[in-house]
C-alpha positions in Angstrom: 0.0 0.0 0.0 1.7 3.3 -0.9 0.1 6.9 1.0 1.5 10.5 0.3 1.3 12.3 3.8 0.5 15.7 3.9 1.4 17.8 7.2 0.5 21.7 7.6 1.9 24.1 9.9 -0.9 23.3 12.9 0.7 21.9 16.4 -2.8 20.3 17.0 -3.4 16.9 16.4 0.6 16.9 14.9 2.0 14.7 17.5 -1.1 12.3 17.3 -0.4 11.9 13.5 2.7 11.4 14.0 2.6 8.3 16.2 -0.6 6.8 13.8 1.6 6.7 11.2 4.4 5.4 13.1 1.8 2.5 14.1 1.5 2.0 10.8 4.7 1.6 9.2 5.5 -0.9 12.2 1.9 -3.2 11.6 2.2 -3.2 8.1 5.5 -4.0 6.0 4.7 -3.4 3.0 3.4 0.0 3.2 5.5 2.8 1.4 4.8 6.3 3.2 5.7 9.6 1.1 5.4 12.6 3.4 4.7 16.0 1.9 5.7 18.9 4.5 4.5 22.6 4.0 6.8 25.5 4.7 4.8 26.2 7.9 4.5 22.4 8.2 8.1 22.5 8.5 9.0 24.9 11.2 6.5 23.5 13.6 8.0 19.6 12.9 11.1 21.4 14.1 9.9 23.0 16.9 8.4 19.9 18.4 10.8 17.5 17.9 9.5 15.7 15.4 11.9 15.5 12.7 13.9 11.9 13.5 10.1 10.4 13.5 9.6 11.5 9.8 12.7 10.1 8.9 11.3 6.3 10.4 8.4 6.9 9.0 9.5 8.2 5.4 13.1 6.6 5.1 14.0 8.2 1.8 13.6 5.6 -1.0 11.6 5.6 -3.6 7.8 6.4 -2.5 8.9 7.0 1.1 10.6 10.6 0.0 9.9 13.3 2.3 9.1 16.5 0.2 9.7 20.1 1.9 7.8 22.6 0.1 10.3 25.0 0.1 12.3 22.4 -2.3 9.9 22.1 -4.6 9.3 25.1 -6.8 6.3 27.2 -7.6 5.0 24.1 -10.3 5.5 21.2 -7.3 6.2 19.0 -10.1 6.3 15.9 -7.5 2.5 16.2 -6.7 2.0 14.8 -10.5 2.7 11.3 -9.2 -1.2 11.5 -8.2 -2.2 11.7 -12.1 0.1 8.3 -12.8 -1.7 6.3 -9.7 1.5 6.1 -7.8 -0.7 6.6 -4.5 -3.6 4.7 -2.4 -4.7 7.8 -1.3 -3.6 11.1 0.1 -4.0 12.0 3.7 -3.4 15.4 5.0 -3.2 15.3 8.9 -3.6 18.1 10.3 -4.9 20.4 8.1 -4.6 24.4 9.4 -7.5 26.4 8.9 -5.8 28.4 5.8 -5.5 25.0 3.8 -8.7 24.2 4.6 -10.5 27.3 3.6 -7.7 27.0 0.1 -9.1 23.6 -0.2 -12.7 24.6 -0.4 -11.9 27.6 -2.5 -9.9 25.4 -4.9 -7.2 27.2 -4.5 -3.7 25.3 -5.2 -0.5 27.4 -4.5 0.9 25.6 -1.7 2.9 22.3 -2.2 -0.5 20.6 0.3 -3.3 22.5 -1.8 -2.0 21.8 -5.0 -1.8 17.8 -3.9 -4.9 18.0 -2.9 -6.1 19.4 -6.1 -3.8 17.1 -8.3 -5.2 13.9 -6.0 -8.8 14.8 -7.1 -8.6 15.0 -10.5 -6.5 11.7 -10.7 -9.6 9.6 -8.4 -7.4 9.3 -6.1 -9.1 9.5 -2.6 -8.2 12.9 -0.2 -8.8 12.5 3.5 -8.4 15.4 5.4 -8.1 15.9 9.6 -9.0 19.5 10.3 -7.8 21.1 13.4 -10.3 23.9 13.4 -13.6 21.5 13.5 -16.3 23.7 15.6 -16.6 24.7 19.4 -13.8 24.8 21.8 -10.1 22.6 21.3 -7.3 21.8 23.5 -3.8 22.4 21.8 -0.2 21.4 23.4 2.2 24.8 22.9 5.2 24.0 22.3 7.9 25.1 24.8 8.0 28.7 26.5 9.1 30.9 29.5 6.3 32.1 31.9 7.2 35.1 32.6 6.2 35.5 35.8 7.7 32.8 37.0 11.2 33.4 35.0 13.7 34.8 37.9 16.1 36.3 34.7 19.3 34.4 36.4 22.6 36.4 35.5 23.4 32.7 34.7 20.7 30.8 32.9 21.5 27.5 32.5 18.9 26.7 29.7 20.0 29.7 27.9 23.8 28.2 28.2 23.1 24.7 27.1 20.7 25.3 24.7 22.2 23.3 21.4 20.0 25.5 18.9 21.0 28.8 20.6 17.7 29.1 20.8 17.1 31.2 24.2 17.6 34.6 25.3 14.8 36.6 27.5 12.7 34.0 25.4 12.5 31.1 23.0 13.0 31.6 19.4 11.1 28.9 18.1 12.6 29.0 14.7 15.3 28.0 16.4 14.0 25.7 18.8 14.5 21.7 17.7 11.6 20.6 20.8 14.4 19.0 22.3 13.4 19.9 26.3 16.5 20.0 27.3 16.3 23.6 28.5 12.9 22.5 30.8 15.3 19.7 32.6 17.6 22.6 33.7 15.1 25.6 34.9 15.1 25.0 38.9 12.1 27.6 38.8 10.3 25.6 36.2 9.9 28.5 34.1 10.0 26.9 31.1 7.5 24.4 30.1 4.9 23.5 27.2 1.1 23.0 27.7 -2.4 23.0 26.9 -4.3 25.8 26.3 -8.3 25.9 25.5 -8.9 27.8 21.6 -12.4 29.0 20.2 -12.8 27.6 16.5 -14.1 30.8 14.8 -17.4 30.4 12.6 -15.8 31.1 9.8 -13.3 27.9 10.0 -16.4 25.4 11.1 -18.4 26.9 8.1 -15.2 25.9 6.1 -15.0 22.8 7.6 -18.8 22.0 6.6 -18.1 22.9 3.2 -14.9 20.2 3.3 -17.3 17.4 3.6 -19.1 17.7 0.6 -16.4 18.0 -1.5 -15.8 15.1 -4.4 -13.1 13.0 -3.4 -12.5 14.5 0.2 -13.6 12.1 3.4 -12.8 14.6 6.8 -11.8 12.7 9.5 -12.4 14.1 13.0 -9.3 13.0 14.6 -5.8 11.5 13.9 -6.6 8.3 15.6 -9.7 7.3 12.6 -6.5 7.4 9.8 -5.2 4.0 11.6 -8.6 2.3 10.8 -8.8 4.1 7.3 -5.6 2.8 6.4 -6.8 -0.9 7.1 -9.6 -0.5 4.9 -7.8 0.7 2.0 -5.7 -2.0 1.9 -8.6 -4.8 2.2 -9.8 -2.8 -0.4 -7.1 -3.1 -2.8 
């Protein structure tokens, strides 16, 4: 079974799809896993740590590429592989609100969109995890300094080991690789990631309603359905 991956620049529901598919690749041997990152996509991998698990899970041969937008060029010539039926089916997990609202607008001028676009009109199947689905969400941050409880040490240890250089009166998450080092070494536990409670906006729910009757497009409410997806698709085969 061979799936192109898409991942957007949302830290909702990332880790989650990151461990599915990891489930995957280690319950079923033959599958073939190409993972297409956005430029967004890209920085937030980074800034949770993520990046060694899209090398297991995509391990750079042929169909198991990953594909940074930023690589590809305005034409993403790669997304026609989904006109020559090189794929199963194309899941995008998670999808931001932008690509969503692209997506319904048939917009296609990001390496995701256009995938999407390119995966309808070859009949290959698109499903889609929004992370903006309707009422209220929990979201893990990545890391960060609470500032009231930060003492500003003349000598900040986290600051000092940091391997990404990534911390002065804050944390440059460009720069930040989600390592946690930095958390181990606060004695004030100043620094720390979380969960923090977000309103979907009416306009990203409407979006999402519009999603589901798209041709082609199945929207999955959470990470954990694309493991049972996945099965069916290859008993369907």
């Amino acid at each position: 079974m061979k799936l192109a991956w898409g991942i957007t620049g949302a830290g909702h529901f990332l880790r989650e799809s990151v461990e599915l598919f990891k489930k995957l690749r280690k319950s079923t041997p033959d599958l073939k896993v190409t993972t297409l990152v956005s430029r967004a996509g890209e920085e937030v991998v980074r800034m949770y740590g993520l990046e060694n698990d899209l090398n297991f899970i995509s391990d750079g041969s042929y169909l198991e590429e990953i594909f940074l937008e930023r690589e590809q060029g305005a034409s993403v010539p790669k997304t026609g592989r989904f006109l020559l039926g090189k794929y199963d089916a194309l899941i995008v997990s998670p999808a931001t609100s932008n690509t969503t609202a692209k997506i319904v607008c048939g917009i296609a001028d990001t390496l995701i969109t256009n995938a999407v676009a390119q995966a309808a009109k070859g009949g290959v199947p698109v499903y889609i995890v929004p992370v903006d689905i309707a009422g209220d969400i929990e979201s893990r941050m990545p890391f960060f300094i609470d500032r009231e409880i930060c003492r500003r040490c003349e000598i900040c240890p986290p600051a000092d080991k940091c391997p990404e250089h990534a911390i002065t009166d804050q944390i440059d998450l460009l720069k930040c690789s989600g390592c946690g080092i930095c958390v181990k070494l606060c004695s004030y536990g100043a620094i720390r990631g979380g969960l923090v409670k977000l309103k979907v906006r009416d306009v990203d729910a409407k979006n999402v309603r519009l999603l589901r009757e798209l041709e082609g497009v199945t929207v999955l409410e959470t990470p954990q359905m694309i493991f049972d997806t996945a099965v069916n698709l290859k008993q369907t085969r």
